[in-house]
mmCIF file of the N, C-alpha and C atoms, coordinates in Angstrom:
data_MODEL
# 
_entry.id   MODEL 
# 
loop_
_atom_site.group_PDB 
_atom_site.id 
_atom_site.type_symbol 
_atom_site.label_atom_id 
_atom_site.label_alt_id 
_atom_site.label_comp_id 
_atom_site.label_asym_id 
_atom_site.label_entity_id 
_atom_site.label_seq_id 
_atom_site.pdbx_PDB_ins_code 
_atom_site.Cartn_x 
_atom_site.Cartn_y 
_atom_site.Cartn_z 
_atom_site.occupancy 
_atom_site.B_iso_or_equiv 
_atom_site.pdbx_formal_charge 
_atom_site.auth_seq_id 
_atom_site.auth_comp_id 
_atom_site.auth_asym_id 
_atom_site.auth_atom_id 
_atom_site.pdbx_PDB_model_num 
ATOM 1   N N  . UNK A 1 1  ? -11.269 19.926 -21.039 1.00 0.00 ? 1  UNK A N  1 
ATOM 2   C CA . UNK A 1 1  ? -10.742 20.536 -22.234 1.00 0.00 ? 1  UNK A CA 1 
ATOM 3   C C  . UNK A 1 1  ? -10.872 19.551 -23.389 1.00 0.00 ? 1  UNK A C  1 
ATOM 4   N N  . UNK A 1 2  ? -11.862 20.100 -24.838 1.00 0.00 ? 2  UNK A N  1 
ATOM 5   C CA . UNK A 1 2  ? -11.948 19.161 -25.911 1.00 0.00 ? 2  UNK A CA 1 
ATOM 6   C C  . UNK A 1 2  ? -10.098 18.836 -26.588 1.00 0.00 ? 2  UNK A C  1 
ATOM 7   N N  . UNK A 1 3  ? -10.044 17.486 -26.782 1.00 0.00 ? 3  UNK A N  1 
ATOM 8   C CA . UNK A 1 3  ? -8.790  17.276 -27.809 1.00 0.00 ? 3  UNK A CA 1 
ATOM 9   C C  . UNK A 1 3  ? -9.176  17.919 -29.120 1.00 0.00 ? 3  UNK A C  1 
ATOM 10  N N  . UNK A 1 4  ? -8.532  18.340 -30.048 1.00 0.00 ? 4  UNK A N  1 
ATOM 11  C CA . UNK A 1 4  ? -8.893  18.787 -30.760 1.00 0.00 ? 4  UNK A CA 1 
ATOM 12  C C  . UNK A 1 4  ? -7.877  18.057 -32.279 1.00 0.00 ? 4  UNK A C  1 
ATOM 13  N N  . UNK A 1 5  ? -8.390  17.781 -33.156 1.00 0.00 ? 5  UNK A N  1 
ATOM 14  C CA . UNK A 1 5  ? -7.590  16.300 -33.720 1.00 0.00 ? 5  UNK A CA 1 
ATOM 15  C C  . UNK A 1 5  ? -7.085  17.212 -34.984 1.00 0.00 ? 5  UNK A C  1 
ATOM 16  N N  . UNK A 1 6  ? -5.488  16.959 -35.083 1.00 0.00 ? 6  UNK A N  1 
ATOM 17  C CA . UNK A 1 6  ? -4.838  17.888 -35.836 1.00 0.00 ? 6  UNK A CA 1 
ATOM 18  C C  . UNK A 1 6  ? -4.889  16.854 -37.522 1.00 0.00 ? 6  UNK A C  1 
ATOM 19  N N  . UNK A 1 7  ? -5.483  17.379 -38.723 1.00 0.00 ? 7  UNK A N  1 
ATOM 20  C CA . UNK A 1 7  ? -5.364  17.222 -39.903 1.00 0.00 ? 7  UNK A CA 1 
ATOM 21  C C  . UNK A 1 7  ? -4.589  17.205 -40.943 1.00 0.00 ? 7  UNK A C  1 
ATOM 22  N N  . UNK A 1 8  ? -4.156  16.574 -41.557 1.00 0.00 ? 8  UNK A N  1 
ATOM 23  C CA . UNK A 1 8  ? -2.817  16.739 -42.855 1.00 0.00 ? 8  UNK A CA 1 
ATOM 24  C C  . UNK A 1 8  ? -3.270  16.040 -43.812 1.00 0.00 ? 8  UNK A C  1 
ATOM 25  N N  . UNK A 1 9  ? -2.974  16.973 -45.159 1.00 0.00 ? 9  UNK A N  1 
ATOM 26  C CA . UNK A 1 9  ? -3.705  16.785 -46.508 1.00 0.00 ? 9  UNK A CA 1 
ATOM 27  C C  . UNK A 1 9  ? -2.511  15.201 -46.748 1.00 0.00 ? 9  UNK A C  1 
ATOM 28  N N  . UNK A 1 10 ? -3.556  14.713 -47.380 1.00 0.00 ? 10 UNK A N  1 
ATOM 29  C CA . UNK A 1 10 ? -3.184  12.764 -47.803 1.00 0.00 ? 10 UNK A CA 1 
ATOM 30  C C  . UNK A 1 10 ? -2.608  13.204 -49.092 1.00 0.00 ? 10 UNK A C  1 
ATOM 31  N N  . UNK A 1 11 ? -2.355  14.021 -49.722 1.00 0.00 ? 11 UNK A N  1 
ATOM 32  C CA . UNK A 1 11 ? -1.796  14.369 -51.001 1.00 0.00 ? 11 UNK A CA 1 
ATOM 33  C C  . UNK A 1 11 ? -0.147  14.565 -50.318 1.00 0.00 ? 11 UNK A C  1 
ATOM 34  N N  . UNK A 1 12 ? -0.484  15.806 -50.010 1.00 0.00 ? 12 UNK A N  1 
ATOM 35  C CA . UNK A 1 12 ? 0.892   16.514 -49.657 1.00 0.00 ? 12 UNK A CA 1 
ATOM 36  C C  . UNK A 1 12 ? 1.459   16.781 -48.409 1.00 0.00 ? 12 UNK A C  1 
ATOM 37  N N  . UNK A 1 13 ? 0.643   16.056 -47.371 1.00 0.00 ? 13 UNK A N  1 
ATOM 38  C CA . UNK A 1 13 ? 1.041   16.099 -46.249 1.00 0.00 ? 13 UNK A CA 1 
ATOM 39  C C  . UNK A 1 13 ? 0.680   17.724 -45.469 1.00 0.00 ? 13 UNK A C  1 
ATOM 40  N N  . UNK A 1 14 ? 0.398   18.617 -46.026 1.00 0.00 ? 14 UNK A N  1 
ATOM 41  C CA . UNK A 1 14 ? 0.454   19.903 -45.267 1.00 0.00 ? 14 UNK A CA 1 
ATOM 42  C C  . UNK A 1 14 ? -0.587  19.703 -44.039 1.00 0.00 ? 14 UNK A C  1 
ATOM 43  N N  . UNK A 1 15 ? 0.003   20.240 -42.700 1.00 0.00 ? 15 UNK A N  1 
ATOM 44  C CA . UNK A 1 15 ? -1.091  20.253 -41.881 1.00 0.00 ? 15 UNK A CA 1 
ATOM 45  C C  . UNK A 1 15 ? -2.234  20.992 -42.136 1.00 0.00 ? 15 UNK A C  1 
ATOM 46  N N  . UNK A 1 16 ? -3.720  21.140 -41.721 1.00 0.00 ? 16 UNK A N  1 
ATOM 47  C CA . UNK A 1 16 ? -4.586  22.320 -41.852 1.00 0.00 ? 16 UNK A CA 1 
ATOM 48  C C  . UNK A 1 16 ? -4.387  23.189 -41.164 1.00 0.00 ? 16 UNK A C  1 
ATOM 49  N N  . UNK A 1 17 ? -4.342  24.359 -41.449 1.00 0.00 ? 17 UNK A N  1 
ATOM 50  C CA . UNK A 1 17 ? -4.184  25.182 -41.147 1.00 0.00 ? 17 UNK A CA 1 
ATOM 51  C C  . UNK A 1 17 ? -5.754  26.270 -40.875 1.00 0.00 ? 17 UNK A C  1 
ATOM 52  N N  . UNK A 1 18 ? -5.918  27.021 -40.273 1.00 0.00 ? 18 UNK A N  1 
ATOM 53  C CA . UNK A 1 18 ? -7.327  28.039 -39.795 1.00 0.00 ? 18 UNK A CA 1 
ATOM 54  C C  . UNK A 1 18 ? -7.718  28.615 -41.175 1.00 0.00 ? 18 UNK A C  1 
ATOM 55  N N  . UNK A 1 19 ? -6.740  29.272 -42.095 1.00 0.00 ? 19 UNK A N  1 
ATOM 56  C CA . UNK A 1 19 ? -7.466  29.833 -42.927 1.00 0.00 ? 19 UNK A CA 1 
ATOM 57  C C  . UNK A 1 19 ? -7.451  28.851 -44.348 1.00 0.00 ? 19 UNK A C  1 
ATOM 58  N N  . UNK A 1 20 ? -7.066  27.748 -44.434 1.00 0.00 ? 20 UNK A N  1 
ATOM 59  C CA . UNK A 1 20 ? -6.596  26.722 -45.960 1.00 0.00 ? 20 UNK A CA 1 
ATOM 60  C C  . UNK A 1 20 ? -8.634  26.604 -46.061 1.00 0.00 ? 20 UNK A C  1 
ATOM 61  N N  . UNK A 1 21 ? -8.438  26.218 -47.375 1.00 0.00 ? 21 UNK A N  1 
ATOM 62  C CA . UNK A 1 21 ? -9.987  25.820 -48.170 1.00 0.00 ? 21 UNK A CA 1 
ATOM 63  C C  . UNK A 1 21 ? -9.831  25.084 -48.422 1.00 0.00 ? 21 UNK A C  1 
ATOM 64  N N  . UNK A 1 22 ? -10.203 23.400 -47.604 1.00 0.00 ? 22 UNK A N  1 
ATOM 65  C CA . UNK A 1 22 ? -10.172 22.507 -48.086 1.00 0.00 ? 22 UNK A CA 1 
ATOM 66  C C  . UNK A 1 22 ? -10.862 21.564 -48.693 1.00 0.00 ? 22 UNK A C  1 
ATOM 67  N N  . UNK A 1 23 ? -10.718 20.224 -48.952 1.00 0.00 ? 23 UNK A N  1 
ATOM 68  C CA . UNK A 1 23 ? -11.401 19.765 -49.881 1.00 0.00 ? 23 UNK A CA 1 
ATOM 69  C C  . UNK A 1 23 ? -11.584 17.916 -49.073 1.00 0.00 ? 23 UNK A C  1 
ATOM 70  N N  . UNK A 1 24 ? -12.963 17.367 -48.937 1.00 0.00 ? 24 UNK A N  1 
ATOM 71  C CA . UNK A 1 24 ? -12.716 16.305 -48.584 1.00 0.00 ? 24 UNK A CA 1 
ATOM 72  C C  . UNK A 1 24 ? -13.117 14.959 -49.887 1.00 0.00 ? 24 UNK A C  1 
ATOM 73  N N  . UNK A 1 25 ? -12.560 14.001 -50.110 1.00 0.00 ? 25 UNK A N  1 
ATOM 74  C CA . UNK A 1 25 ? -13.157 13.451 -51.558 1.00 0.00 ? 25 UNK A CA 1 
ATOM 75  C C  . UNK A 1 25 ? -13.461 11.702 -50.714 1.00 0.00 ? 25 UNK A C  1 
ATOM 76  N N  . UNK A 1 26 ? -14.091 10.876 -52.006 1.00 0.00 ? 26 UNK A N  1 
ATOM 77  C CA . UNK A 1 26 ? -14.244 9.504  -51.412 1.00 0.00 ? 26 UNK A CA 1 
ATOM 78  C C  . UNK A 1 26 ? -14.589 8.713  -52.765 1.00 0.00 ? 26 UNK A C  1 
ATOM 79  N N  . UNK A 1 27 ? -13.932 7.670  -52.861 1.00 0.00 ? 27 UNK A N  1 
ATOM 80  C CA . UNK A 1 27 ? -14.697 7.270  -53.778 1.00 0.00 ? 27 UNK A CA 1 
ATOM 81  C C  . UNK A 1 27 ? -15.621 5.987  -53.642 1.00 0.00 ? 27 UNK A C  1 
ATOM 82  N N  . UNK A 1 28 ? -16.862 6.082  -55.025 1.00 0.00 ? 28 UNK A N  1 
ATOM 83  C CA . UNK A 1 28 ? -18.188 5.124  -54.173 1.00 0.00 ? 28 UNK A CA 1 
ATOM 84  C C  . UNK A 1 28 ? -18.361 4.455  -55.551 1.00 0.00 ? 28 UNK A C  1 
ATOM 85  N N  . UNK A 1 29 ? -18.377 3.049  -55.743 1.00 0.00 ? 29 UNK A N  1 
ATOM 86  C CA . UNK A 1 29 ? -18.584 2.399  -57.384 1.00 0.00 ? 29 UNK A CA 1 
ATOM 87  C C  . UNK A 1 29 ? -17.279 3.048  -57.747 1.00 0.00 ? 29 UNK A C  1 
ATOM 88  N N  . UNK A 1 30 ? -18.251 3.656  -58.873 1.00 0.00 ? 30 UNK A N  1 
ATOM 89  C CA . UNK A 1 30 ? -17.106 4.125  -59.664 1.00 0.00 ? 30 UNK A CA 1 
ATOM 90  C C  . UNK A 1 30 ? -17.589 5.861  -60.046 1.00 0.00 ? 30 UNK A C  1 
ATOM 91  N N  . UNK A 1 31 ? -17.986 5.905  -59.174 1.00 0.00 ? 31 UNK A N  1 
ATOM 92  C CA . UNK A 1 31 ? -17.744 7.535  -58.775 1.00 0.00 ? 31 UNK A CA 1 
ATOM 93  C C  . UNK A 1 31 ? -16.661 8.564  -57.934 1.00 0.00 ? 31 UNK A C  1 
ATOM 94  N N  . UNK A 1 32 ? -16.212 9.559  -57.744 1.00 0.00 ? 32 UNK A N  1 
ATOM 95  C CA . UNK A 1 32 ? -15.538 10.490 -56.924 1.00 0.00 ? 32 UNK A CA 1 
ATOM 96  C C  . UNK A 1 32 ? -16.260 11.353 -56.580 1.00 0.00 ? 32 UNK A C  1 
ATOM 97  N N  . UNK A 1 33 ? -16.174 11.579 -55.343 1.00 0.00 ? 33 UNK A N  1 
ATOM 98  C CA . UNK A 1 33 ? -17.322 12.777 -54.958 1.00 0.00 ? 33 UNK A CA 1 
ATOM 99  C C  . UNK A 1 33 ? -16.469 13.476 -54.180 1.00 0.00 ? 33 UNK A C  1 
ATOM 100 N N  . UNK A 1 34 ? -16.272 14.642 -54.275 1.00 0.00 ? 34 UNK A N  1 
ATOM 101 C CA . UNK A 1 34 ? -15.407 15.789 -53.786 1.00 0.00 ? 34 UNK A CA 1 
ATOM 102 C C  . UNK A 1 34 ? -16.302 16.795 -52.633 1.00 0.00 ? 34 UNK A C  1 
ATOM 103 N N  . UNK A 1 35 ? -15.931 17.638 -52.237 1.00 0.00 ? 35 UNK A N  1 
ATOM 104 C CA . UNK A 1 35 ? -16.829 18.362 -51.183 1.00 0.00 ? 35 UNK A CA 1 
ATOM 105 C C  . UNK A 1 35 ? -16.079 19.423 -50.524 1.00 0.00 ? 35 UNK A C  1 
ATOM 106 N N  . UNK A 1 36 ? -16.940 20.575 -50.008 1.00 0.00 ? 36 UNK A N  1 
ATOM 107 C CA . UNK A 1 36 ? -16.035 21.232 -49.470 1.00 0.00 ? 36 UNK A CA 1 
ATOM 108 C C  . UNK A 1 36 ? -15.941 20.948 -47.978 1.00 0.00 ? 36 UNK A C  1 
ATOM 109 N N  . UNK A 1 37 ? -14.612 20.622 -47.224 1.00 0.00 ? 37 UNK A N  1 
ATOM 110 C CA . UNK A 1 37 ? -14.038 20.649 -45.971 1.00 0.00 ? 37 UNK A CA 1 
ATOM 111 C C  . UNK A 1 37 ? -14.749 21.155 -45.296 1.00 0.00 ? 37 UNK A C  1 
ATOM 112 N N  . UNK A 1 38 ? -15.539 20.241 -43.734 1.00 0.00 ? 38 UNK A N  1 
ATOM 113 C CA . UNK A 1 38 ? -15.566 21.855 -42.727 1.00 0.00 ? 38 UNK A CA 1 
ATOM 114 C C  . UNK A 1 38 ? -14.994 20.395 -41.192 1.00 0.00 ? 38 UNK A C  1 
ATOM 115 N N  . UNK A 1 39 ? -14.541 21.049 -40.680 1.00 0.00 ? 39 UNK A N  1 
ATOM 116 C CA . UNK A 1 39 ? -14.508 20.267 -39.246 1.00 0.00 ? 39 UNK A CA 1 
ATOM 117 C C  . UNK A 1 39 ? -15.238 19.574 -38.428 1.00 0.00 ? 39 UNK A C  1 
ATOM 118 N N  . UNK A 1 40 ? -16.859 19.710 -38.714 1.00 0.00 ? 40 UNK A N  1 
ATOM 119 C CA . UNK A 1 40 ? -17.723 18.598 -38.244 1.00 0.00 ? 40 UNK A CA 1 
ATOM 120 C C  . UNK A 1 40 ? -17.739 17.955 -39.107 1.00 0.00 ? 40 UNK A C  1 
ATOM 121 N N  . UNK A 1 41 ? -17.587 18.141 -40.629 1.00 0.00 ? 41 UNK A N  1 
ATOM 122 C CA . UNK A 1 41 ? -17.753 16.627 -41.547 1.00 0.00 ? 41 UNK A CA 1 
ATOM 123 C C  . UNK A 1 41 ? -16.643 16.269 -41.161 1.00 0.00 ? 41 UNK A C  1 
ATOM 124 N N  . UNK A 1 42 ? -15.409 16.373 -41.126 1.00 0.00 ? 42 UNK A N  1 
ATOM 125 C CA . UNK A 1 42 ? -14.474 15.808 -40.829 1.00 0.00 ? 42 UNK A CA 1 
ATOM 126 C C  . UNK A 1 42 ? -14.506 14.770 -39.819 1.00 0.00 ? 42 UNK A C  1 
ATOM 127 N N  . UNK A 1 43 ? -14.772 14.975 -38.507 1.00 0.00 ? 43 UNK A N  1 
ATOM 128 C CA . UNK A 1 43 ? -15.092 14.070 -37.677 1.00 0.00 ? 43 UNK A CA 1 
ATOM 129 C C  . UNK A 1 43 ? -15.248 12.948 -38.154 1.00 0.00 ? 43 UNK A C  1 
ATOM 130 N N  . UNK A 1 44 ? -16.498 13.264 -38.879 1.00 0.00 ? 44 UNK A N  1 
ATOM 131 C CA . UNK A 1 44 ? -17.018 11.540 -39.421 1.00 0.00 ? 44 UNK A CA 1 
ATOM 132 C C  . UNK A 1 44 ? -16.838 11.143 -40.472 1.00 0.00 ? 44 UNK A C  1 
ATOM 133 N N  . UNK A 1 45 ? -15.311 11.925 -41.563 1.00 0.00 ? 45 UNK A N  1 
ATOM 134 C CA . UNK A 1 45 ? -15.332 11.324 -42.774 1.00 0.00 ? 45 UNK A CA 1 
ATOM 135 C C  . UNK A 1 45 ? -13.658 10.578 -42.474 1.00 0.00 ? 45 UNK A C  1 
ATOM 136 N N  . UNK A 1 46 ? -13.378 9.952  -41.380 1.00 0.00 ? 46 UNK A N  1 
ATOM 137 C CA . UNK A 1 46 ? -11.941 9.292  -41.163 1.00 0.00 ? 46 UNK A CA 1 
ATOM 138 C C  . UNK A 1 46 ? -11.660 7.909  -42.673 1.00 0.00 ? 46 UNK A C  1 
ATOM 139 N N  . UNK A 1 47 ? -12.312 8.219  -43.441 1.00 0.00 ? 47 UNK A N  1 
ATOM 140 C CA . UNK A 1 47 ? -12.155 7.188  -44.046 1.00 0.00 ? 47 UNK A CA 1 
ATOM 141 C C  . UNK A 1 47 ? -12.109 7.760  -45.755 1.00 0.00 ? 47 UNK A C  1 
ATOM 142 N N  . UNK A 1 48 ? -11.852 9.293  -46.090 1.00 0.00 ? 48 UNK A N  1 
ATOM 143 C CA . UNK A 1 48 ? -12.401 9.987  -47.213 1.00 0.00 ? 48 UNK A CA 1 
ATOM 144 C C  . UNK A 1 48 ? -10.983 10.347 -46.850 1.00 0.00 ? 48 UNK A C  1 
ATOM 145 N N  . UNK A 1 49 ? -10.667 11.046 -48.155 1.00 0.00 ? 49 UNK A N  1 
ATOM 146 C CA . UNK A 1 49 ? -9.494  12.076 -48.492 1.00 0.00 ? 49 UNK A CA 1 
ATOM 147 C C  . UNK A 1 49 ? -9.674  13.081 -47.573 1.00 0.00 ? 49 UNK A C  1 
ATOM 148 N N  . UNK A 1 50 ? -8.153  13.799 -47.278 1.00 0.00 ? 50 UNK A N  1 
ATOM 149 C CA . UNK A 1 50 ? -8.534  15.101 -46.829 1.00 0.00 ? 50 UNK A CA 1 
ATOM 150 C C  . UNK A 1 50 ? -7.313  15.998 -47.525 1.00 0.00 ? 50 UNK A C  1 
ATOM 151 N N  . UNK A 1 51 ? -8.104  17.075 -47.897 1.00 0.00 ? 51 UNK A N  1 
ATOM 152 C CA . UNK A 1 51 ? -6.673  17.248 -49.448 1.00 0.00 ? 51 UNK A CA 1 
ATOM 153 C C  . UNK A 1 51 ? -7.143  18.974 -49.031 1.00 0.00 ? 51 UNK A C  1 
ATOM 154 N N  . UNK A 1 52 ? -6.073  19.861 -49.486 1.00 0.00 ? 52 UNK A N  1 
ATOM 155 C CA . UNK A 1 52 ? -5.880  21.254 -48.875 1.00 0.00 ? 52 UNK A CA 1 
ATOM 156 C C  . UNK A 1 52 ? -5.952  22.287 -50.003 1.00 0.00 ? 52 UNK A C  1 
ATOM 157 N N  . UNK A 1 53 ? -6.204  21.362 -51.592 1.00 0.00 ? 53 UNK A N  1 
ATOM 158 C CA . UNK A 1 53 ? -6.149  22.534 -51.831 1.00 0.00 ? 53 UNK A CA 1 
ATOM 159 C C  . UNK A 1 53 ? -6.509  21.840 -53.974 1.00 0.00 ? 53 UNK A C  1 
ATOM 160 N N  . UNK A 1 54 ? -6.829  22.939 -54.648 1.00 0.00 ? 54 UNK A N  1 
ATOM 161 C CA . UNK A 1 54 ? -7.513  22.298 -55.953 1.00 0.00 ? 54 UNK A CA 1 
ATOM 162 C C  . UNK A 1 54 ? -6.621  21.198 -56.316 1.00 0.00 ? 54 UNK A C  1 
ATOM 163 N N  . UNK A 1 55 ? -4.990  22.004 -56.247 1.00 0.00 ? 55 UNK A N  1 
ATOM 164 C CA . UNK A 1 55 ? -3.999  21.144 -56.649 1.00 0.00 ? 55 UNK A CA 1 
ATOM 165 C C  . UNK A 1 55 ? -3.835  19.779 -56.582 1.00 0.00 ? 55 UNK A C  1 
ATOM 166 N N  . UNK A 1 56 ? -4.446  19.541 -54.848 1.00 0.00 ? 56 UNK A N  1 
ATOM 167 C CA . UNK A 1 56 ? -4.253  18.199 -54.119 1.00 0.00 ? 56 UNK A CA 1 
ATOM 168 C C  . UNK A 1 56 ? -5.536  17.600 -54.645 1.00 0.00 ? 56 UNK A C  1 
ATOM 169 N N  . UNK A 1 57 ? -6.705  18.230 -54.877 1.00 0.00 ? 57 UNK A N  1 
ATOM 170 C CA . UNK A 1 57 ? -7.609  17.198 -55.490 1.00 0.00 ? 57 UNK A CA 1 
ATOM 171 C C  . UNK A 1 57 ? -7.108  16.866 -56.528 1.00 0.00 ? 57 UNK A C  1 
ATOM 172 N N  . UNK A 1 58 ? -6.778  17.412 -57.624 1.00 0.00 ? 58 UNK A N  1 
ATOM 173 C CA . UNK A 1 58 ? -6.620  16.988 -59.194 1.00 0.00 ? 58 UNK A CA 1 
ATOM 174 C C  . UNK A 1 58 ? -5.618  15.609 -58.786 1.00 0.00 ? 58 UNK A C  1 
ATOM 175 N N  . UNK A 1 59 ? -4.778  15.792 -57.976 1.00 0.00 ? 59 UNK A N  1 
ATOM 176 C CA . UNK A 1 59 ? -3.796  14.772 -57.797 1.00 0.00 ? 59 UNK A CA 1 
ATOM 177 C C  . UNK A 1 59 ? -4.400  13.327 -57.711 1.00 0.00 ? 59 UNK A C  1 
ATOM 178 N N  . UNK A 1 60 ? -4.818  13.742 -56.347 1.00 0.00 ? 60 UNK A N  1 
ATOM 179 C CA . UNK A 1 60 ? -6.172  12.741 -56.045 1.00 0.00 ? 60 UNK A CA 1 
ATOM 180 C C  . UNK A 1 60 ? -6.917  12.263 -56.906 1.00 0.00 ? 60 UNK A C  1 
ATOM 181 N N  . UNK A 1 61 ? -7.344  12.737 -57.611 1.00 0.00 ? 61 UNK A N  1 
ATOM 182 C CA . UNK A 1 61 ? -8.432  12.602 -58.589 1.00 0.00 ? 61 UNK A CA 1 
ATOM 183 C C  . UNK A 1 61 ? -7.612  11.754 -60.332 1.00 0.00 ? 61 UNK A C  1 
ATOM 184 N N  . UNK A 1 62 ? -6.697  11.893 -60.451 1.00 0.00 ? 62 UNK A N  1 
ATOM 185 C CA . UNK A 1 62 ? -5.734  11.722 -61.287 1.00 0.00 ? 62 UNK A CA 1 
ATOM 186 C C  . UNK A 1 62 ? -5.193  10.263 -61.111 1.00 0.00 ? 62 UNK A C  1 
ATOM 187 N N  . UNK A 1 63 ? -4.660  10.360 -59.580 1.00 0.00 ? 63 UNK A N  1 
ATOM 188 C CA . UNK A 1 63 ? -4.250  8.964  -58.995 1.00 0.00 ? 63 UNK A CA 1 
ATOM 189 C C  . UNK A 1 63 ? -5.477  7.835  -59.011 1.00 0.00 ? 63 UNK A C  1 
ATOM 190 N N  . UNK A 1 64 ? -6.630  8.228  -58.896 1.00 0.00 ? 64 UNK A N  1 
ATOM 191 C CA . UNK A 1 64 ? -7.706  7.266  -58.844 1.00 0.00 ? 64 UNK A CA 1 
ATOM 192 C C  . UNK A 1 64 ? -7.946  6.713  -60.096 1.00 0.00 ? 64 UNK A C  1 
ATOM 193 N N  . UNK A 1 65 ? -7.651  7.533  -61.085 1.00 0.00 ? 65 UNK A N  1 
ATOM 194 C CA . UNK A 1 65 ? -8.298  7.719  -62.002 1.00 0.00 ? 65 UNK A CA 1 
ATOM 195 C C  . UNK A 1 65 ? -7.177  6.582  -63.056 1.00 0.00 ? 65 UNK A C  1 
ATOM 196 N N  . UNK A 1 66 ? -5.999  6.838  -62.687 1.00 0.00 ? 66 UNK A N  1 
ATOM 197 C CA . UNK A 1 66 ? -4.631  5.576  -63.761 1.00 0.00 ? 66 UNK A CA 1 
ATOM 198 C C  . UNK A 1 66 ? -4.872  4.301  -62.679 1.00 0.00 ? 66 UNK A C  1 
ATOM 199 N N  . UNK A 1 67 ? -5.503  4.499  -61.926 1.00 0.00 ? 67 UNK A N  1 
ATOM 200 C CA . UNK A 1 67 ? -5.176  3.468  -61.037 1.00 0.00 ? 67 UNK A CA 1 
ATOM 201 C C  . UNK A 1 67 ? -6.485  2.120  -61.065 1.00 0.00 ? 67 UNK A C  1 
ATOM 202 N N  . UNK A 1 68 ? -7.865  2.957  -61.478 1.00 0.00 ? 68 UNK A N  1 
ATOM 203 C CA . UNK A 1 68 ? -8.998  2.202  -61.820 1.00 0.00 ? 68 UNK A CA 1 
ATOM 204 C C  . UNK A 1 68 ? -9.331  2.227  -63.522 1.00 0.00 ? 68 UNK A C  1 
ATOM 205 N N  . UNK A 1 69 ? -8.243  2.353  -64.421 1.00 0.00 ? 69 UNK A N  1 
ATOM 206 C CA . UNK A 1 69 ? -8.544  2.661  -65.913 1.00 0.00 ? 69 UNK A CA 1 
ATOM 207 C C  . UNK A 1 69 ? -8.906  0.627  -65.975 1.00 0.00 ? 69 UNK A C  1 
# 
C-alpha cells in the first residue's frame, strides 16, 4: 500500500484537500515563479511553497516581497 503524503498550505496552514486549486511558488535570484499545483510536482518541489489558494499566494508573494525590498 503507497503512503500517501498529506499537504498544508505554508500560508495558512489548510490541509489539501481533493477538490482546492492550488498553487506551488519558489523563489530563484530575484524572481517568484508561481505554478499551478498537481501531486507529482509536488513530490519533487519539498522545498517551494505550497499555498491553496490566490489569497495565499498574494500573501506569499507580499511577504517576499517587504522582506527582499
Amino acid at each position: 500500500m503507497a503512503v500517501t503524503e498529506q499537504f498544508s498550505c505554508d500560508v495558512c496552514k489548510k490541509p489539501k484537500q481533493g477538490t482546492n486549486h492550488w498553487f506551488a511558488a519558489y523563489r530563484e535570484n530575484h524572481m517568484i515563479n508561481v505554478f499551478f499545483w498537481t501531486a507529482v510536482k509536488a513530490e519533487k518541489l519539498r522545498d517551494y511553497k505550497h499555498l491553496c489558494g490566490q489569497e495565499c499566494v498574494l500573501k506569499a508573494v507580499n511577504e517576499w516581497m517587504h522582506d527582499h525590498r
